[in-house]
GULO-231353 format. One record per residue: residue in three letters; chain; residue number from 1; x, y, z of N, C-alpha, C in turn. Coordinates in nm, 2 decimals, always signed. Last residue first. Example, Ala and Ser with C-alpha at 12.3 -4.5 7.8 and 13.67 -1.06 7.14 Angstrom:
REM GULO-231353
R:residu:chaine:num:n_x:n_y:n_z:ca_x:ca_y:ca_z:c_x:c_y:c_z
R:Ser:A:2:+1.28:-0.22:+0.71:+1.37:-0.11:+0.71:+1.29:+0.00:+0.79;
R:Ala:A:1:+1.32:-0.57:+0.78:+1.23:-0.45:+0.78:+1.32:-0.33:+0.78;
This chain:
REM GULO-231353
R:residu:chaine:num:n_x:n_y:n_z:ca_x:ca_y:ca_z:c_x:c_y:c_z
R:Unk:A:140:-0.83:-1.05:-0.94:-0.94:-1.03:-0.82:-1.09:-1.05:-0.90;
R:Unk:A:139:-0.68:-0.99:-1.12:-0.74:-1.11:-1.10:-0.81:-1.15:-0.97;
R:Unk:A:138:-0.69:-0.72:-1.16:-0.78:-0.80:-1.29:-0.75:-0.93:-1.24;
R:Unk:A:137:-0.54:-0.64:-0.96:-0.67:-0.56:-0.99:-0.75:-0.69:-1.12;
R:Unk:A:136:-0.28:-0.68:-1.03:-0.34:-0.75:-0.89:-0.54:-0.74:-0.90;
R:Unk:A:135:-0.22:-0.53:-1.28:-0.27:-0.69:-1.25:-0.30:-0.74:-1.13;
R:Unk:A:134:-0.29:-0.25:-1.21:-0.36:-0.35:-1.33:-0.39:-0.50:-1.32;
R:Unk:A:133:-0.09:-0.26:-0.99:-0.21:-0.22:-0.99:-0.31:-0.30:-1.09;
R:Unk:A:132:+0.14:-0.28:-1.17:+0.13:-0.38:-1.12:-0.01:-0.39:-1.02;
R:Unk:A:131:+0.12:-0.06:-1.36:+0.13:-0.15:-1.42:+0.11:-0.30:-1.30;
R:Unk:A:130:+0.17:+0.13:-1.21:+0.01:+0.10:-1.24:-0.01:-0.01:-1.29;
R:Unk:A:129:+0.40:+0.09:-1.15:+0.30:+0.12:-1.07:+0.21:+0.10:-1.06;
R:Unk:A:128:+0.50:+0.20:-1.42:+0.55:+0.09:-1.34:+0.44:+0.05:-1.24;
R:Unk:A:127:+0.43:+0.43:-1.42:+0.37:+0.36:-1.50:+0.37:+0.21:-1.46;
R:Unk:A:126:+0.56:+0.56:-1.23:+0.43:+0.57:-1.19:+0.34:+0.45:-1.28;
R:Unk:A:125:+0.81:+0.54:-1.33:+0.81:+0.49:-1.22:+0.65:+0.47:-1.16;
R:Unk:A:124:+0.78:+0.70:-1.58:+0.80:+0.56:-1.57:+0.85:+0.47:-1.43;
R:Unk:A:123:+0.79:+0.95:-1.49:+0.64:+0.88:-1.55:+0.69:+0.74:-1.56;
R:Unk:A:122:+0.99:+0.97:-1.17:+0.96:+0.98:-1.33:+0.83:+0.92:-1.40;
R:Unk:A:121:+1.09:+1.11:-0.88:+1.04:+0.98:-0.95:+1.00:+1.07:-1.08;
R:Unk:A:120:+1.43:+1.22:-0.82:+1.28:+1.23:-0.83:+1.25:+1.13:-0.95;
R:Unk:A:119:+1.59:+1.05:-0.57:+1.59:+1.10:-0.67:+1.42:+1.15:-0.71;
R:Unk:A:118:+1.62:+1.19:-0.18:+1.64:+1.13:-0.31:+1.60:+1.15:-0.43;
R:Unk:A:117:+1.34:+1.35:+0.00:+1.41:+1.30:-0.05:+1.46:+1.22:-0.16;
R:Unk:A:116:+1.06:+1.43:-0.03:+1.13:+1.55:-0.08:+1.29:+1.52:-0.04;
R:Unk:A:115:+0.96:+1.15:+0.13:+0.89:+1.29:+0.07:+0.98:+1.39:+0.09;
R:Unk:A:114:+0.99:+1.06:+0.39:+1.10:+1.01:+0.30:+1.07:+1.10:+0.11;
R:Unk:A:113:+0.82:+1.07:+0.60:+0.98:+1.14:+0.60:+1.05:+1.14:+0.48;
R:Unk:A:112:+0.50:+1.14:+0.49:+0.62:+1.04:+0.49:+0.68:+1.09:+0.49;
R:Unk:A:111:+0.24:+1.31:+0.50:+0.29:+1.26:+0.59:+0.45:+1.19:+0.62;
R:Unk:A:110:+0.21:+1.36:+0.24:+0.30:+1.45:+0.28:+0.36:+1.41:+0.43;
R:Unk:A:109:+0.15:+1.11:-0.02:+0.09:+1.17:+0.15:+0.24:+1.25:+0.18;
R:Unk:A:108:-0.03:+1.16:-0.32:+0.09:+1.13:-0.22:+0.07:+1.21:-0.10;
R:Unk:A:107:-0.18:+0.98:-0.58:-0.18:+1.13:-0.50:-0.03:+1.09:-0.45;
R:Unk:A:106:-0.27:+0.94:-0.93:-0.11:+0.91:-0.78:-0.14:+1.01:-0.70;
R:Unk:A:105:-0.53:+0.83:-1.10:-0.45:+0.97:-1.04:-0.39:+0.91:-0.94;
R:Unk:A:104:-0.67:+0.76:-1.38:-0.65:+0.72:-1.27:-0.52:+0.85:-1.22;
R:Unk:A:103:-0.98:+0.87:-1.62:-0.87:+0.76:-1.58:-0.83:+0.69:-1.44;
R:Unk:A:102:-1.17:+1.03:-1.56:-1.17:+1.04:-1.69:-0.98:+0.94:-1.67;
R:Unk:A:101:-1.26:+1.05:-1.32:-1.37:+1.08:-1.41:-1.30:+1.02:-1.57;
R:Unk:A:100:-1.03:+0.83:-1.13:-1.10:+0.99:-1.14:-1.17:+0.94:-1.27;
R:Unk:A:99:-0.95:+0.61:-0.89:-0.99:+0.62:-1.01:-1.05:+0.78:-1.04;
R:Unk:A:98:-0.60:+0.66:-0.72:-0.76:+0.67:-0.71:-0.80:+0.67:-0.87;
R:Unk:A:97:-0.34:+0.51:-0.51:-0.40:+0.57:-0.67:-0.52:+0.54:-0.69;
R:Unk:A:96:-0.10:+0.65:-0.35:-0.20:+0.56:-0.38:-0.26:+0.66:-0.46;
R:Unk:A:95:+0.25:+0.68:-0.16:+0.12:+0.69:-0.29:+0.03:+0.65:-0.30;
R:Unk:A:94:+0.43:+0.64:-0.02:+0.34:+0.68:+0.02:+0.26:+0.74:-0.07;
R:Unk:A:93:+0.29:+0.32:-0.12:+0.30:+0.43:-0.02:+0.45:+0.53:-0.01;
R:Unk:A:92:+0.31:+0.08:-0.27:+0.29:+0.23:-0.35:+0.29:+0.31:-0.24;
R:Unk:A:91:+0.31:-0.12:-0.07:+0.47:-0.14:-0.18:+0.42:+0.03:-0.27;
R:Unk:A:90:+0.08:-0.11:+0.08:+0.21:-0.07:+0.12:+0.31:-0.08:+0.04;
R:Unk:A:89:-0.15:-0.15:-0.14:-0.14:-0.04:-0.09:+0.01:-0.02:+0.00;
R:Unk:A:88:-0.01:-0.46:-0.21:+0.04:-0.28:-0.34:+0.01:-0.17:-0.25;
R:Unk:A:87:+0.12:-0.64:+0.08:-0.04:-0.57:-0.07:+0.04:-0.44:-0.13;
R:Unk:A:86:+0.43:-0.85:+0.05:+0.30:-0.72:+0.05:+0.26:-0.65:+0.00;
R:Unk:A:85:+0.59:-1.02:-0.03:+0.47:-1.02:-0.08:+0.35:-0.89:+0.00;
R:Unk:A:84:+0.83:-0.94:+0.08:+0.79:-0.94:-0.10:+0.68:-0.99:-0.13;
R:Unk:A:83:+0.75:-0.88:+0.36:+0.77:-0.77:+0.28:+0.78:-0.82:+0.10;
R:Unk:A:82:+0.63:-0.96:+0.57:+0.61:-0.99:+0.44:+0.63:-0.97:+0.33;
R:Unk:A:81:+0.75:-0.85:+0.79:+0.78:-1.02:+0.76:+0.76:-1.07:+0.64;
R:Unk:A:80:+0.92:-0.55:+0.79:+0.83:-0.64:+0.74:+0.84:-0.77:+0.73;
R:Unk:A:79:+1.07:-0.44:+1.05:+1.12:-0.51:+0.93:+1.01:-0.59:+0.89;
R:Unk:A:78:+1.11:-0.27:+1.31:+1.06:-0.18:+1.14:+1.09:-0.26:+1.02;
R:Unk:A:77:+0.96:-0.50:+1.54:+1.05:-0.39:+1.52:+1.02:-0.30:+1.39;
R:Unk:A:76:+0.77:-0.62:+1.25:+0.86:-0.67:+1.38:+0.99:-0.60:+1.42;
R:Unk:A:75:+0.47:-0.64:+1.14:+0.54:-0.54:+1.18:+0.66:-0.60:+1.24;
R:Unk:A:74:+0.20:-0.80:+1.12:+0.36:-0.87:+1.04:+0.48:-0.77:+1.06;
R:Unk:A:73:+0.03:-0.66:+1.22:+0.06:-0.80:+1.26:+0.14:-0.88:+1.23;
R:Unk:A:72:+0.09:-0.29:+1.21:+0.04:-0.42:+1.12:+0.11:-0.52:+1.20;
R:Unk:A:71:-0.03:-0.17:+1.49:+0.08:-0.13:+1.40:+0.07:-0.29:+1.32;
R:Unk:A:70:-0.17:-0.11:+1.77:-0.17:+0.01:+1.67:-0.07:-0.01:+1.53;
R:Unk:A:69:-0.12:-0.37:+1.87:-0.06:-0.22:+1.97:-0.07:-0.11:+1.84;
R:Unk:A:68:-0.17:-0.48:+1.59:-0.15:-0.52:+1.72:-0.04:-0.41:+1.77;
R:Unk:A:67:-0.42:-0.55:+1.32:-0.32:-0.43:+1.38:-0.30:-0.53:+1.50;
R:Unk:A:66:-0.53:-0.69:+1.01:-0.50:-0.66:+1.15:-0.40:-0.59:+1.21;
R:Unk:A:65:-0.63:-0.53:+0.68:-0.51:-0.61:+0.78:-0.52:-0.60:+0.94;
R:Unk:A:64:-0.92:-0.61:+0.54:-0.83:-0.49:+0.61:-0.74:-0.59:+0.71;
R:Unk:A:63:-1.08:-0.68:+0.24:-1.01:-0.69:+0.41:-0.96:-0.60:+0.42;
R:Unk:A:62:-1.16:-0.60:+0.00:-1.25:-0.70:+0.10:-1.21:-0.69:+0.19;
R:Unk:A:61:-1.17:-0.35:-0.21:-1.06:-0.42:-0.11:-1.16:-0.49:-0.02;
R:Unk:A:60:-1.25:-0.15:-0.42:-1.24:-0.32:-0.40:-1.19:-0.38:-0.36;
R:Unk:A:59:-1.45:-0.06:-0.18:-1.42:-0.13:-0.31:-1.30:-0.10:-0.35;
R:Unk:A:58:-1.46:+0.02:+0.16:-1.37:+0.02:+0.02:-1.33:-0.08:-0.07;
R:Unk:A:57:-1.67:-0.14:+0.32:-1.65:-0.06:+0.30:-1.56:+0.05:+0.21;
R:Unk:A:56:-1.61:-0.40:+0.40:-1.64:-0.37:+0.26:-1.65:-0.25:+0.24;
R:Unk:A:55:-1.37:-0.64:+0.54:-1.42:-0.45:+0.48:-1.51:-0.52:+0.38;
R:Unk:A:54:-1.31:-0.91:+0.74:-1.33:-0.85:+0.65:-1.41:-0.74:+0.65;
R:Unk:A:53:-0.92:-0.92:+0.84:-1.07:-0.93:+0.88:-1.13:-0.87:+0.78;
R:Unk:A:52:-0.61:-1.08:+0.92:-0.73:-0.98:+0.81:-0.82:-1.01:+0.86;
R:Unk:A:51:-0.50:-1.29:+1.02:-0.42:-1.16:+1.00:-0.51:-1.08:+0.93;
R:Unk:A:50:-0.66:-1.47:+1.06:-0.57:-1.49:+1.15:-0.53:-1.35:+1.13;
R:Unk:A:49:-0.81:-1.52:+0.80:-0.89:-1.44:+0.95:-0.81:-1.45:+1.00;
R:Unk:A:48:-0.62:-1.68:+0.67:-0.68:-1.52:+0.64:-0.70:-1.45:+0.74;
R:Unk:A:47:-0.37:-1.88:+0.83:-0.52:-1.90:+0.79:-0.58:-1.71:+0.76;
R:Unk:A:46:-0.06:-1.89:+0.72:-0.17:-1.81:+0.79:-0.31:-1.84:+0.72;
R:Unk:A:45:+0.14:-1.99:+0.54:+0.06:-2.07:+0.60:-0.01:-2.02:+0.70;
R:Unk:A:44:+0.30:-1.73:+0.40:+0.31:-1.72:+0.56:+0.23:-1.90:+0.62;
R:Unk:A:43:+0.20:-1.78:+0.15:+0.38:-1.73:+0.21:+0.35:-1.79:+0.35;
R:Unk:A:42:-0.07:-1.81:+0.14:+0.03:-1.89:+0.13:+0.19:-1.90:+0.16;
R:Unk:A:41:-0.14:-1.55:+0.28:-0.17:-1.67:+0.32:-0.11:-1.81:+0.29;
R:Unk:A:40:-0.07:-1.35:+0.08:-0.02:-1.31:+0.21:-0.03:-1.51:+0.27;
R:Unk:A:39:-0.24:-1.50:-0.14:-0.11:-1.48:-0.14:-0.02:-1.49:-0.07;
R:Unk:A:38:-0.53:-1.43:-0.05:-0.45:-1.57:-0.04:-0.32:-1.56:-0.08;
R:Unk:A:37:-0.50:-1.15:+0.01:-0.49:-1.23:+0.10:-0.44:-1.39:+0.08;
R:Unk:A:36:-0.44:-1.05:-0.29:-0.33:-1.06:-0.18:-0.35:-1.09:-0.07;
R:Unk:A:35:-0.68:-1.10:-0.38:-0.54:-1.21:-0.44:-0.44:-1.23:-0.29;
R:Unk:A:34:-0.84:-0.95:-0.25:-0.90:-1.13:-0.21:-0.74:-1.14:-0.25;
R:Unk:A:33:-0.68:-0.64:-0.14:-0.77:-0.72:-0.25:-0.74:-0.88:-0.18;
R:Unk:A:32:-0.69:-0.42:+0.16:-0.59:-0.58:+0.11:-0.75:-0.64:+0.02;
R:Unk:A:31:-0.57:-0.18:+0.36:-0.64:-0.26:+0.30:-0.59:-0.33:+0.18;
R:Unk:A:30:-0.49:-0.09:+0.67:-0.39:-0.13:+0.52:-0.51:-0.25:+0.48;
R:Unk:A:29:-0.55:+0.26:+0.78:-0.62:+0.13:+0.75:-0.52:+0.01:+0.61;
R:Unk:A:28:-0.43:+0.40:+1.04:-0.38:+0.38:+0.92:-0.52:+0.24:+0.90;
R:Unk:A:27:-0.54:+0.70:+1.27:-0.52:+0.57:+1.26:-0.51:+0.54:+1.07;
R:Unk:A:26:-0.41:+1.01:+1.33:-0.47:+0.93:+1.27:-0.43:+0.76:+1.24;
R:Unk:A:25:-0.22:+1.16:+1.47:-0.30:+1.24:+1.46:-0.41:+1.11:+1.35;
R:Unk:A:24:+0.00:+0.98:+1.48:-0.07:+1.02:+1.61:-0.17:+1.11:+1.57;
R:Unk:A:23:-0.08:+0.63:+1.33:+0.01:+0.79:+1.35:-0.07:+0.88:+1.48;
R:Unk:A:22:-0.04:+0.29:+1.28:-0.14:+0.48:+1.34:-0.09:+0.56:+1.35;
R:Unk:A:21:+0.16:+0.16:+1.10:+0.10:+0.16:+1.14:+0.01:+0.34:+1.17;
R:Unk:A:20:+0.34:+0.16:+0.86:+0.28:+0.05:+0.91:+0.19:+0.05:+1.00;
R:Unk:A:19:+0.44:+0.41:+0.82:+0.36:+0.41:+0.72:+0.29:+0.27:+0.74;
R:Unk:A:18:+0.67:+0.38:+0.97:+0.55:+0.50:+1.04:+0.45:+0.48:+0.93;
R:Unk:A:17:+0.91:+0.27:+0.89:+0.76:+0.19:+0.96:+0.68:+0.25:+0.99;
R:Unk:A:16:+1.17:+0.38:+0.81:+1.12:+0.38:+0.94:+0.95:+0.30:+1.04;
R:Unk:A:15:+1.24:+0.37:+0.59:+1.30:+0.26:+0.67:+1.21:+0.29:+0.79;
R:Unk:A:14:+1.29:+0.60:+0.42:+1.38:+0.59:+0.53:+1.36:+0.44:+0.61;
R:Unk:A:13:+1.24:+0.59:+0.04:+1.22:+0.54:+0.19:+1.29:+0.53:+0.29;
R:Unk:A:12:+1.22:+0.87:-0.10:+1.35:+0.77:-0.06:+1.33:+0.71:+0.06;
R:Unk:A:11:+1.17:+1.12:-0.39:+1.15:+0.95:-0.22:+1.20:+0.91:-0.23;
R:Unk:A:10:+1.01:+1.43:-0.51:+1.14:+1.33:-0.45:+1.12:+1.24:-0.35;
R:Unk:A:9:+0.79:+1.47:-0.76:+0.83:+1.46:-0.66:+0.96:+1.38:-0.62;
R:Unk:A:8:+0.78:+1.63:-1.03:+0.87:+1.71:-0.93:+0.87:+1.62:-0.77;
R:Unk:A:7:+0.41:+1.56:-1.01:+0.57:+1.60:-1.12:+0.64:+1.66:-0.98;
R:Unk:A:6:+0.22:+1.31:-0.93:+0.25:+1.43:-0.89:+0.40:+1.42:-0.95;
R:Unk:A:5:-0.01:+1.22:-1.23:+0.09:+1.21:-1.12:+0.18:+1.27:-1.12;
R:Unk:A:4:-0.24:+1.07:-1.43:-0.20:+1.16:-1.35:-0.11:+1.14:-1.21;
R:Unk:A:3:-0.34:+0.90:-1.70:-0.30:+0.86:-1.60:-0.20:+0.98:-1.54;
R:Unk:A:2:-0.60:+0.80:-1.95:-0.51:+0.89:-1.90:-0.49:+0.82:-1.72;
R:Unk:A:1:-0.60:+0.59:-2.22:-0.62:+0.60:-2.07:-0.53:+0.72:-2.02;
């Protein structure tokens, strides 16, 4: 299986939440596999539809997280409520990983402050990555 990703990059999350919600030049979608709703669901004793609504529009994510004033429904000030259990699209940002013709590829958003900070990540930070991709992904 081949697996592609960006060399030379530096991150270091600042902490700041801009990756929870809309930015000013574009609204954020945090989409969410079936697992990590009932997951999100059982941490929290949130009924699903309380905090998601359902996508179909991107396989293979069924939901998309609710927003309130433009910013995720677990947002509080810049401290995740869910944070050890939230979906991979926020625990890989500012990365995500698309399927290509002949494996899987890390892009990265240039958007995040925290881009061409701290140490640089290594193939075994991406492998790591995919590795937990793999499994959210196979029991959905």
């Amino acid at each position: 299986m081949n697996l592609r990703y960006p060399k030379n990059v530096h991150f270091e999350c600042q902490r700041c939440a801009k990756c929870c919600g809309d930015g000013s030049h574009r609204g954020r979608n945090i989409l969410l596999l079936e697992p990590e709703v009932k997951q999100i669901s059982e941490a929290t004793g949130s009924r699903p539809l309380s905090f998601a609504s359902h996508s179909s529009s991107v396989q293979p994510y069924r939901y998309r997280m609710k927003k309130r004033g433009g910013k995720c429904v677990f947002l509080y000030g810049k401290a995740c409520r869910i944070y050890k259990t939230r979906p991979l699209i926020c625990n890989f940002y500012p990365f995500s990983l698309k399927r290509c013709n002949n494996g899987y590829k890390f892009e990265v958003s240039q958007e995040c402050p925290g881009i061409g900070l701290g140490r640089a990540l290594k193939e075994s930070d991406f492998k790591e990555m995919f590795e937990k991709a793999r499994k959210i992904l196979q029991s959905s």
